[in-house]
C-alpha positions in Angstrom: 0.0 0.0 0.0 2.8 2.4 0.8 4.1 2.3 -2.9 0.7 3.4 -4.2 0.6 6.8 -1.9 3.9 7.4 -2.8 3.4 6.8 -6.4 0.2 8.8 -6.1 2.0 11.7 -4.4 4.6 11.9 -7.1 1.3 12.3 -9.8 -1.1 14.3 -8.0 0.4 18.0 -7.1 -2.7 19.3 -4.9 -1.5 18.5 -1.4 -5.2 19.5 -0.1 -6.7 17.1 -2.4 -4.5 14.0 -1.7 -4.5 14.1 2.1 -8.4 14.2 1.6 -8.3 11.6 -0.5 -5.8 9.4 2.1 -8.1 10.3 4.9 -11.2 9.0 3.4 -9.0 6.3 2.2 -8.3 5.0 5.4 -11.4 5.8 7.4 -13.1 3.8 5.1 -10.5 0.5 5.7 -10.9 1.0 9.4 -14.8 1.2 8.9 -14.9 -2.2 6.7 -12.5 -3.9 9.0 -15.3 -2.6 12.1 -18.2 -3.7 9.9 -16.1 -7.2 9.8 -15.8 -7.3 13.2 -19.0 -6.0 14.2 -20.9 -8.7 11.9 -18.7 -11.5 14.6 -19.9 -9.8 17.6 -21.0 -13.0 19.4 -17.7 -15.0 17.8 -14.7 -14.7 19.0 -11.8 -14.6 16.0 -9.4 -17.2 16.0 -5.7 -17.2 16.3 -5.0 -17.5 13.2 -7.8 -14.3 12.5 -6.4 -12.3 15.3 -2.9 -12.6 14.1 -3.8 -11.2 10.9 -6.0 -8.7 11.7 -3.6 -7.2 14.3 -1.7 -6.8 11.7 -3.2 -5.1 8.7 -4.8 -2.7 11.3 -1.3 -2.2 12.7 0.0 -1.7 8.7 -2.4 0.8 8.0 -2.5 3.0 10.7 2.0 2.9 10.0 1.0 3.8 6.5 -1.4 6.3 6.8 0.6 8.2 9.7 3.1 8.3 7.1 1.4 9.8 5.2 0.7 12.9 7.2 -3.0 12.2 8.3 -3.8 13.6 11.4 -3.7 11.9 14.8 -7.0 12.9 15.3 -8.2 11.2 11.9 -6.4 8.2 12.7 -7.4 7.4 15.8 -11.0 7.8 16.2 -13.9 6.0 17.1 -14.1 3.0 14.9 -10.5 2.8 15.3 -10.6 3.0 18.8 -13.5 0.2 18.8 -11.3 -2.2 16.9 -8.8 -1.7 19.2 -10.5 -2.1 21.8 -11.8 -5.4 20.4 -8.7 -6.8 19.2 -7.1 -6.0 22.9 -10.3 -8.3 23.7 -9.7 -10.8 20.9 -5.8 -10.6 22.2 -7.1 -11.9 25.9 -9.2 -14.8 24.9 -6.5 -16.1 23.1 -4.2 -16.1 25.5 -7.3 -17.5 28.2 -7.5 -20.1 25.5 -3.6 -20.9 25.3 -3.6 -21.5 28.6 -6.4 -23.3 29.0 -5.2 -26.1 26.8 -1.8 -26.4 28.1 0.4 -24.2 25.5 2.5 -21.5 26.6 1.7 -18.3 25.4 3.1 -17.8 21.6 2.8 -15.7 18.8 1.5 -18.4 16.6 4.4 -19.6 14.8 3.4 -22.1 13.4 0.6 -19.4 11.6 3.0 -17.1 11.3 3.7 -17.9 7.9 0.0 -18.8 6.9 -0.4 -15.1 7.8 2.0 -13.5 5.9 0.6 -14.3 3.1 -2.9 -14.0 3.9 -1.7 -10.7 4.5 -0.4 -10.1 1.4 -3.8 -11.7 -0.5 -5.8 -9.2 1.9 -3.4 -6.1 0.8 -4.2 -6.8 -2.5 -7.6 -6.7 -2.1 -7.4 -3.8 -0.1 -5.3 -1.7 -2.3 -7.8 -3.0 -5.2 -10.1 -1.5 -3.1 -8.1 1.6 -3.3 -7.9 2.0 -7.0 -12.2 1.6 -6.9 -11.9 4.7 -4.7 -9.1 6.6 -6.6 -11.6 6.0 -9.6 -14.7 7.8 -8.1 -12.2 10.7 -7.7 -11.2 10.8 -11.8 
């Protein structure tokens, strides 16, 4: 995703414009991921959903703050409720670690899985970016 803002700065010359653009952009990631998560209420994620969740919402915010968008953009409400429920997620599955016998990990043996669910779900998400860079044309 970073490579498309930069690329996209380097093209578009109206500052104003493009940090509009990258906050809508990213409020509107954060507000599908809460959707997501919201639409799971009664479920908890599992490990394997947790890990990689924690991670594109950890990706994005780096990216975005990169970008210059505000602190105040980038961490409200619906961000702040997926926190929130990830912090949640991040207790049950450490309640559920223990409760079978594992030590605490960070899912290695997932780890990779993730990593390239990641990388499928980047895709889609900066796919998802190009349908919003087109409304803007």
């Amino acid at each position: 995703m970073r490579g498309c803002t930069e690329q996209l700065r380097q093209i578009v010359t109206d500052e104003v414009w493009v940090n509009s653009l990258f906050e809508n952009w990213y409020a509107n990631q954060m507000k599908m991921i809460h959707e997501w998560l919201t639409e799971r209420l009664q479920q908890s994620l599992s490990p394997y959903q947790f890990t990689c969740l924690s991670f594109i919402v950890k990706k994005v915010y780096n990216d975005f703050e990169l970008q210059g968008i505000d602190d105040e953009k980038l961490n409200d409400k619906v961000y702040q409720s997926i926190n929130r429920r990830l912090q949640l997620e991040e207790a049950n599955v450490a309640l559920h670690e223990q409760s079978n016998g594992h030590a605490p990990s960070v899912f290695p043996t997932s780890l990779g899985n993730a990593s390239a669910a990641v990388s499928n779900v980047s895709s889609m998400v900066e796919g998802a970016g190009a349908k919003v860079f087109s409304f803007f044309k």
